[in-house]
N, C-alpha and C positions, 0 to 999 in steps of 0.2 A: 525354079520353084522350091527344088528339094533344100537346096543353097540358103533359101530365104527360112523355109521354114528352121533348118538348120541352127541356122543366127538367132533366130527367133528365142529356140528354148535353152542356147546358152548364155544369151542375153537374160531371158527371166529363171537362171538359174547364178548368172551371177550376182543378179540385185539379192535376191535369197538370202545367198552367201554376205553378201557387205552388209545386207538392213540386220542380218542376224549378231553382228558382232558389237552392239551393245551390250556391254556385260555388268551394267547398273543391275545393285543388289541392295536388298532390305537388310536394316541390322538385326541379327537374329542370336539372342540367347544360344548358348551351346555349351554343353559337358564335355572339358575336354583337361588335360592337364596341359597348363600352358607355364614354361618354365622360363627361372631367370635365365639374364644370357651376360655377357662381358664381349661384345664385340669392338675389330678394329674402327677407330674414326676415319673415312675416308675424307676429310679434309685437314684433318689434324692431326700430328704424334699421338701416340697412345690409345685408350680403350674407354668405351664407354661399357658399365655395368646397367644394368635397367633397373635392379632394386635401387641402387645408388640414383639413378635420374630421376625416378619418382617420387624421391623424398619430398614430403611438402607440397604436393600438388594434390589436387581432386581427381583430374581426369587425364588421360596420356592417350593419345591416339598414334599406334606403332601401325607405319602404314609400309608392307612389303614389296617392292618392287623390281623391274627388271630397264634398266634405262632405255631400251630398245623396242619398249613397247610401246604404242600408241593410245591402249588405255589407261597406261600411266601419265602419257602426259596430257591427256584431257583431266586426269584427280588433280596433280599435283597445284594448276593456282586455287581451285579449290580449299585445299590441304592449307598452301601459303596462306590463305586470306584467313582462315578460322585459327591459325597459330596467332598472325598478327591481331585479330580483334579479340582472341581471350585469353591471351597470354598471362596479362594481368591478373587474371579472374581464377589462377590457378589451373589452366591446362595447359597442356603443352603436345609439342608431335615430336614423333623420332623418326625417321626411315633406316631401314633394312636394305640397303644393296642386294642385288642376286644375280647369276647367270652373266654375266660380262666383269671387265677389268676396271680396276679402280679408278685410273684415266679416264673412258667411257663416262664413269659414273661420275667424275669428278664434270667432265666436257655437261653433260647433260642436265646436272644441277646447276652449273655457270646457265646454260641455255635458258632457264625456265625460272632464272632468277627465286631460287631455293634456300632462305636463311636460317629453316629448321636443322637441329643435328641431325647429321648420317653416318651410321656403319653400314660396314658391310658383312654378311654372313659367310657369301659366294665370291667366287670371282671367275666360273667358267661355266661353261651351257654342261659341260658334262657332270657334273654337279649337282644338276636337276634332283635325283629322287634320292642325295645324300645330307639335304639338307632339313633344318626342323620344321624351316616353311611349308616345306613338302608334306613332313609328316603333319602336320598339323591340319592344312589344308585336306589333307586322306581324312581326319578324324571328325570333320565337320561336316563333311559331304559337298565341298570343294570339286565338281568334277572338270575341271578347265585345265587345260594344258598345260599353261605355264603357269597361271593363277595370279596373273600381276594387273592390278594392285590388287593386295588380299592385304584388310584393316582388321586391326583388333585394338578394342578400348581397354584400357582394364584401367580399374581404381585401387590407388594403391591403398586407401583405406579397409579394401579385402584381401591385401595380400597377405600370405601364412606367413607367420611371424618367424619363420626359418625352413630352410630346407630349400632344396633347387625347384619345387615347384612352388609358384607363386600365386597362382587362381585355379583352380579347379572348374570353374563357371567364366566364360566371358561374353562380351559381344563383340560380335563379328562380323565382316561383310566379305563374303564371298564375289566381290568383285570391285567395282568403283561405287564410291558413296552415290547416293541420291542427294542431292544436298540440302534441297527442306528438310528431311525426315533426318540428315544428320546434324544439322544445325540445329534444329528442337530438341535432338539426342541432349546434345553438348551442352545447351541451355540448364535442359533441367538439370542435368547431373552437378553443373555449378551451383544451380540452387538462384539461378536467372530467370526472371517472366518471360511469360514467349513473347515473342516481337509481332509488332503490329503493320503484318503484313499480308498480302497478298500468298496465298499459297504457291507455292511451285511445283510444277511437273515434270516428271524425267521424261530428256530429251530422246528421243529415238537416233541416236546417234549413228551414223553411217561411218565406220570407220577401218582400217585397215583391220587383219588379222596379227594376234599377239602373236609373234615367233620370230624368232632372232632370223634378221636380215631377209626376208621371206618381204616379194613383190611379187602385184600380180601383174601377170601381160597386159599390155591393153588389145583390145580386139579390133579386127579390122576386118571388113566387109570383104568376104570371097570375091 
């Protein structure tokens, strides 16, 4: 009986754990200095500059990630689908590599069929709290461990006309988009009518923990 009851409350402590690790977040204004950056292309020679990328565009959606995470790749055909349907329309995506090797990150955009640009910031888990990602995430109130994906829009029609910071203000989402509430984002700021649809609601997603190479057991009856 003790056996049963046992199973009992680590069972209803492991659902806890998995229902809790939906990290769906609202975009939310934030005062923060957010600076250029000149990172390496992790598919291509050379560097991509971010004041240089967002020449001529409205909108840029810089989405951070960690390839090992599992709430990156529930964003990422999100991400893909809103590059591909407004690309035209003047936005565009960038990804941020972090915490794993350029391989990995290379292996994992092949997997998920990814044709937005990517650099990379990082390329090792120890890295973690020497990066801007990092800091940035501290400055918004980010409290998630690894913090992947952590999105931030920024319009380069407010960027400072010089100097390494380039917004003072942006929006941000401290975890994986919502995707009504970002797709109505993306709309207006193109200067697009909302679409004529059905509302959507964020899924309560049951899914692993963000942390590099981290499984849980499975359990089995005493």
């Amino acid at each position: 009986m003790k056996s049963l009851l046992a199973l009992a409350i680590l069972l209803f402590s492991f659902v806890g754990v998995v229902s809790a690790q939906n990290e769906q977040a609202p975009i939310q204004e934030k005062e923060f200095s957010y600076k250029n950056w000149s990172h390496k292309n992790v598919r291509a020679d050379g560097e991509t500059n971010l004041r240089d990328f967002a020449k001529g565009k409205k909108l840029v959606m810089v989405v951070y990630f960690a390839p090992w995470c599992p709430n990156w790749k529930h964003e990422a055909p999100f991400a893909q689908k809103m590059y591909e349907k407004y690309k035209a329309n003047g936005f565009d995506v960038i990804g941020v590599g972090e915490y794993d090797t350029v391989e990995k990150m290379k292996t994992n955009l092949d997997a998920l069929k990814i044709t937005f640009p990517v650099v990379y910031e990082s390329d090792s888990t120890a890295a973690k709290q020497k990066t801007l990602h990092y800091e940035y995430r501290k400055a918004v109130g980010d409290t998630r461990n690894w913090g992947s994906p952590w999105n931030v829009f920024v319009e380069p029609a407010r960027f400072e006309k010089k100097g390494d910071v380039l917004l003072t203000k942006a929006a941000i989402v401290n975890g994986e988009l919502i995707e009504a509430e970002a797709e109505k984002y993306i709309r207006e700021k193109l200067g697009l009518p909302a679409e004529d649809k059905k509302a959507q609601t964020a899924e309560n997603k049951a899914i692993e923990s963000c942390a590099p190479e981290k499984k849980i057991a499975a359990l089995k009856v005493p």
